[in-house]
N, C-alpha and C positions, 0 to 999 in steps of 0.2 A: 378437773378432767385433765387441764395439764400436765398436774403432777401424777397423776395414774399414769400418765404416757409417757410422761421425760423417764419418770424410774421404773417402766416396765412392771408396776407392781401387776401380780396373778389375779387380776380381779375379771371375773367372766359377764358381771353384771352388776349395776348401781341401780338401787330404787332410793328415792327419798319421797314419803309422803310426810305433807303438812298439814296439819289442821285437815286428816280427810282427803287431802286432794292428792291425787299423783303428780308432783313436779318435777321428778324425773327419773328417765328410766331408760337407761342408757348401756348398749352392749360394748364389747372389746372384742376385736375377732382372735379367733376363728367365729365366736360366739353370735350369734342375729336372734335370740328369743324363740327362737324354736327347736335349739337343742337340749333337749333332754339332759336332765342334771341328777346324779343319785343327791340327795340332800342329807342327806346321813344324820350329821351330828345336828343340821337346824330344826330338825323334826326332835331330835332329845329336848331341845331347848325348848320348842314347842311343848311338847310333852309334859315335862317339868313345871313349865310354866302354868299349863291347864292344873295342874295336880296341885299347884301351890293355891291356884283361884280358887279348886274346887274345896281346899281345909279352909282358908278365910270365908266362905261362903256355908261351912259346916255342912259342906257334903259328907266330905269325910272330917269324921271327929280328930283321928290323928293318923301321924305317919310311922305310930307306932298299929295299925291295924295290919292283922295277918291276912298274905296275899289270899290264901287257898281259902278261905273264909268269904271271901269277896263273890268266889264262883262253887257257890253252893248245890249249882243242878248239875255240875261237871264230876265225870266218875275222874279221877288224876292216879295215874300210875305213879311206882315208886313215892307213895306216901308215907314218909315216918317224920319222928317228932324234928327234926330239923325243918321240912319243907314246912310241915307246918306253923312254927316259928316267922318262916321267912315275912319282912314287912316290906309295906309300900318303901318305907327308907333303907332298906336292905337295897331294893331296886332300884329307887332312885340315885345312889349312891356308887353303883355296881358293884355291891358288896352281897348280891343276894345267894350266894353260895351254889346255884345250879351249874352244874357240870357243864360248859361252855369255852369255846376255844376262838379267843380274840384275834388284835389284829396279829400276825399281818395277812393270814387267810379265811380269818370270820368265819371257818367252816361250819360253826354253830347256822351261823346266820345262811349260809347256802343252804343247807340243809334244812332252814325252815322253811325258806322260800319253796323249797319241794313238796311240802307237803300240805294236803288239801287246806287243814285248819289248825292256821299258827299259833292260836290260843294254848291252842289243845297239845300242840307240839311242845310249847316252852312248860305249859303247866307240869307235862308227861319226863322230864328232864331228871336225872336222877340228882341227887347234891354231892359235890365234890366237896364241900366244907360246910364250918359252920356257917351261918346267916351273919353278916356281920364282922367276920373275920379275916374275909380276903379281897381284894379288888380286883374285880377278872373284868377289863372291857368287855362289854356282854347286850349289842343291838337288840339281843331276845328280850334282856330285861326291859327295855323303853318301849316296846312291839305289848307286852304284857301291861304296862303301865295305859298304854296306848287303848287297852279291852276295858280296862279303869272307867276312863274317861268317858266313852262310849255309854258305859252303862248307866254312868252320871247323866244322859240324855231322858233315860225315863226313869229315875230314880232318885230320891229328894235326899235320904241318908242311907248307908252301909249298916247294917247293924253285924253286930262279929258273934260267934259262934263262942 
């Protein structure tokens, strides 16, 4: 805690749990635990991390399975053989080729925030490249990975189309 303080490091908030137990959990001002945080990139991590549990536990057989295949009762605009190609490691990777404009104004991502159903937003996305071939930072992709996971709640395996 010292050395957070002596050298000013930006830290807003320390949690350390043990064995289970919260031992500590400790704010830096401005900060008191009740200010609202966008979490951005630990929700990726999160994210990722479920998708990694969900192939070791053969939810999904591979991170070679096509996204669009995953949301079979969804009608998805701008379908051609690219979108369809795109895989879960396309996304994971942010290499999924959807038309998406990163930092430093994530307008992609304001813009989904607008719109009633995200899913359906990022699926609706047209592709700027191939799947695979470009690294675009793209919060849509981990938003869409994110509808994954979800479905992995009442669903034992993916089957692909």
């Amino acid at each position: 805690m010292d050395f957070i303080r002596t050298n000013r490091l930006p830290i807003h908030n320390l949690q350390i749990v043990r064995n289970g137990y919260l031992v500590l959990d400790a704010y830096f001002y401005p900060y008191n635990g009740k200010t609202f945080h966008d979490t951005a990139s630990v929700t990726k991590s999160v994210t990722s991390t479920l998708i990694g549990i969900a192939l070791d536990q053969k939810f999904i057989r591979s991170l070679q399975e096509p996204v669009v295949a995953l949301f079979p009762q969804r009608s998805i605009a701008n379908l051609d053989s690219r979108k369809r190609s795109m895989t879960l490691q396309n996304l994971l990777t942010m290499q999924s080729g959807l038309a998406c404009e990163g930092p430093p104004t994530e307008q992609t991502l304001s813009d989904m925030r607008q719109t009633a159903v995200w899913i359906q937003f990022v699926l609706d996305r047209p592709m700027s490249s191939d799947p695979g071939q470009q690294f675009v930072y793209c919060s849509s992709n981990l938003h869409l990975l994110s509808a994954v996971t979800t479905k992995l709640q009442t669903l034992t395996t993916f089957e692909s189309s």
